[in-house]
C-alpha positions in Angstrom: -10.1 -13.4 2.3 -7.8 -10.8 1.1 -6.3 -8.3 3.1 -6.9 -4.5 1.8 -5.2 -1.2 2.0 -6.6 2.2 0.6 -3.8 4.3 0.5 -3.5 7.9 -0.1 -5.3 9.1 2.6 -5.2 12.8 3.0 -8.1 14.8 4.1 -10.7 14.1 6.9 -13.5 13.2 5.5 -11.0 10.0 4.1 -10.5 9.4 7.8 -14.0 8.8 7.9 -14.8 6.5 5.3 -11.9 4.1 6.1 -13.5 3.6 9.7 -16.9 3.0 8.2 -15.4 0.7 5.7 -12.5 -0.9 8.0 -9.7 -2.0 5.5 -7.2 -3.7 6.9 -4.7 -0.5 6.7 -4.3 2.8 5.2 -2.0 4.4 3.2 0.1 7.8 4.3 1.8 9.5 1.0 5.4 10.8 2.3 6.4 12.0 -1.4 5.9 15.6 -2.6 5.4 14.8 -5.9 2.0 12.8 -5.3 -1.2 15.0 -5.2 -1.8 12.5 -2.1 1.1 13.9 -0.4 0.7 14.3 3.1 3.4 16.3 6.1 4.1 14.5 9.0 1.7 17.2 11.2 -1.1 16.4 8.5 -0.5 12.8 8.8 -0.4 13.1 12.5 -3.4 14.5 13.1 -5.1 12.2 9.9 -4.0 9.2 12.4 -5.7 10.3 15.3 -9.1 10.5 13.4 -8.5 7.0 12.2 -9.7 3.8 14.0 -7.0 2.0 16.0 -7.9 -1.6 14.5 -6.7 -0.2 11.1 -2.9 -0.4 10.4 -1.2 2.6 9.1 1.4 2.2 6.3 3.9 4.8 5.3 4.4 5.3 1.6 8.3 6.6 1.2 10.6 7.1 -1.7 13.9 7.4 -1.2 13.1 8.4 2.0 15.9 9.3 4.7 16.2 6.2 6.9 15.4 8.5 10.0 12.4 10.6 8.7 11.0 7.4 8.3 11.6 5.9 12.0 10.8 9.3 13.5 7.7 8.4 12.1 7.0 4.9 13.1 8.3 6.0 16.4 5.7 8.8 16.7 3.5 6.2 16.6 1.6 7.9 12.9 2.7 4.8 10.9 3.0 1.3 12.1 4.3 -0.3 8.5 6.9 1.1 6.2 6.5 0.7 2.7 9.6 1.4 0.1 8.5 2.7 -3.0 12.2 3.8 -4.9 15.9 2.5 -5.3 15.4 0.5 -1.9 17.6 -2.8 -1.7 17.7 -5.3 0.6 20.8 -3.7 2.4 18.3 -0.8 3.3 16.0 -3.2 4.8 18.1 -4.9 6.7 19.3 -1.3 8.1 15.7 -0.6 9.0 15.7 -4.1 10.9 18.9 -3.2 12.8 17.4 -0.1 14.1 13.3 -1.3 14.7 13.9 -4.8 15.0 10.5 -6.6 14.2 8.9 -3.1 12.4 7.3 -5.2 9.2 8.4 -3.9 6.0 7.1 -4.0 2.7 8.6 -3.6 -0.5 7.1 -2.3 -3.8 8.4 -3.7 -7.3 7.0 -2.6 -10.8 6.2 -5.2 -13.3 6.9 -5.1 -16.5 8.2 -8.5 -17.1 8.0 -12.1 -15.7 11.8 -11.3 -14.4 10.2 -8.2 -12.4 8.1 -10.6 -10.7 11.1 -13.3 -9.9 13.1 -10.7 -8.5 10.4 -9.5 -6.7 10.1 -12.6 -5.0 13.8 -12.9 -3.6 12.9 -9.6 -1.6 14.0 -9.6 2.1 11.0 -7.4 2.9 8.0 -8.8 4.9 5.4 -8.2 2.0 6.2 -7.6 -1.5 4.0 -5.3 -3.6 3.3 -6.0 -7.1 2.4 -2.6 -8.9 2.7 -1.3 -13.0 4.4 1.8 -11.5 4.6 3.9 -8.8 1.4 5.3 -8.7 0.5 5.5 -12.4 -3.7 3.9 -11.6 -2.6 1.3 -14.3 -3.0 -2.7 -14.3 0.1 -4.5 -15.4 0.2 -7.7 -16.8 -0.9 -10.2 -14.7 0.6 -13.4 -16.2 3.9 -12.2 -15.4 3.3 -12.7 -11.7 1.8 -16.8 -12.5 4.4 -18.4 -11.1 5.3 -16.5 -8.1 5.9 -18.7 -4.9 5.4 -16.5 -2.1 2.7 -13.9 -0.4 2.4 -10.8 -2.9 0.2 -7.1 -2.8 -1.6 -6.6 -5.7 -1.6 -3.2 -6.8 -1.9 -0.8 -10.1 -5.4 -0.6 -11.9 -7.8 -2.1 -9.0 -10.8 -0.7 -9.1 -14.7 -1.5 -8.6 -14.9 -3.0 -12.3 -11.9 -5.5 -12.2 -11.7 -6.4 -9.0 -13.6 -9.6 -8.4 -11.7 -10.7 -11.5 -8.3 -10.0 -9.4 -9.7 -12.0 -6.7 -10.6 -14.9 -8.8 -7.3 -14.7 -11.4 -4.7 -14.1 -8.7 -5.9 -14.5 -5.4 -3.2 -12.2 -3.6 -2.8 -12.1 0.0 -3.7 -8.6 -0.2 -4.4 -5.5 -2.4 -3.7 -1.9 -2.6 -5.9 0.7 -4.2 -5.8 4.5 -4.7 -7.1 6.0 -7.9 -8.7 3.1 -8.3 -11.6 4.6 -5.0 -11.3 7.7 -6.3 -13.6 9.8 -8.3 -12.1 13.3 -9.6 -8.8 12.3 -7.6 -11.0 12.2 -4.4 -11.8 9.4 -2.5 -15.1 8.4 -2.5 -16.9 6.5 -0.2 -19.2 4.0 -2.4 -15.9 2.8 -4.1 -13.9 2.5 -1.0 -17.0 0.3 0.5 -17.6 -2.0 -2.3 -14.1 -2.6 -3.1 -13.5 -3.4 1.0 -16.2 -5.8 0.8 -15.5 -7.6 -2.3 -12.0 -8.4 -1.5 -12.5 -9.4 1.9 -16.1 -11.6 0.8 -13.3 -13.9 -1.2 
């Protein structure tokens, strides 16, 4: 059973499907230059409207070290997950400060070399994505021989999904455009996507 995050969580009603669907965790968009983007006050409140069972996962770029933690602290995020120039000298910063905060790292693959440097990460989780997100599926034989727990991200949706399940079997996977219809989230997606990984 795979784990499964929706990300890009942003208006109510998202709130909403999430607890009828129960993923695993949820995604908060901390970058202005995503339509997804949310402020902390927007997150804030988003968190409150979403069950407690479901994790909540910050999605920084290049974030300021305390904007994140204020953050965590608050208690609107429980994960952070890097997204930019992030190296493992960052993380380890994080740890210093939040000692035990789990930490996840996102790499894009364009290349079997992506994927091996990837795996030398000092994050808690490693995300495997095409880009940052672009909605696109990289290629998966580049990740083959990785050797340790990955997210699958980039180009999930309803239509390949079962064959990302059965190809790669990650420990988890993150989708956005990919429940989306019109840029929105929409419910049926979010559902049958939920369900399929977590059948597996």
């Amino acid at each position: 059973m795979a784990r499964v995050k929706i990300c890009g969580i942003f208006r109510k009603c998202d709130t909403d499907y999430v607890n009828a669907a129960m993923p695993d965790y949820a995604g908060f968009v901390f970058y202005p230059r995503s339509h997804r983007y949310v402020t902390d006050e927007a997150a804030q409140a988003l968190r409150s409207s979403i069950d407690r069972h479901i994790a909540t996962v910050g999605v920084f770029v290049d974030e300021p070290r305390e904007h994140m933690l204020s953050l965590l602290d608050s208690g609107i995020i429980n994960i952070i997950q890097l997204h930019g120039h992030e190296t493992d000298d960052d993380i380890a910063a994080i740890r210093r400060e939040r000692p035990g905060i789990e930490i996840w790292k996102a790499f894009k693959i364009r290349r079997a070399e992506d994927a091996e440097a990837a795996e030398k990460s000092k994050a808690d989780r490693i995300l495997l994505d095409n880009g940052y997100g672009t909605g696109e599926r990289f290629e998966w034989s580049y990740i083959k021989g990785i050797g340790r727990p990955f997210i699958l991200a980039g180009g999930l949706s309803c239509e390949n999904i079962d064959e990302a399940m059965d190809k790669i079997s990650p420990w988890g996977v993150d989708v956005s455009s990919g429940v989306e219809t019109d840029g929105v989230k929409d419910f049926g997606k979010i559902r049958l996507i939920t369900s399929a990984a977590k059948r597996r």
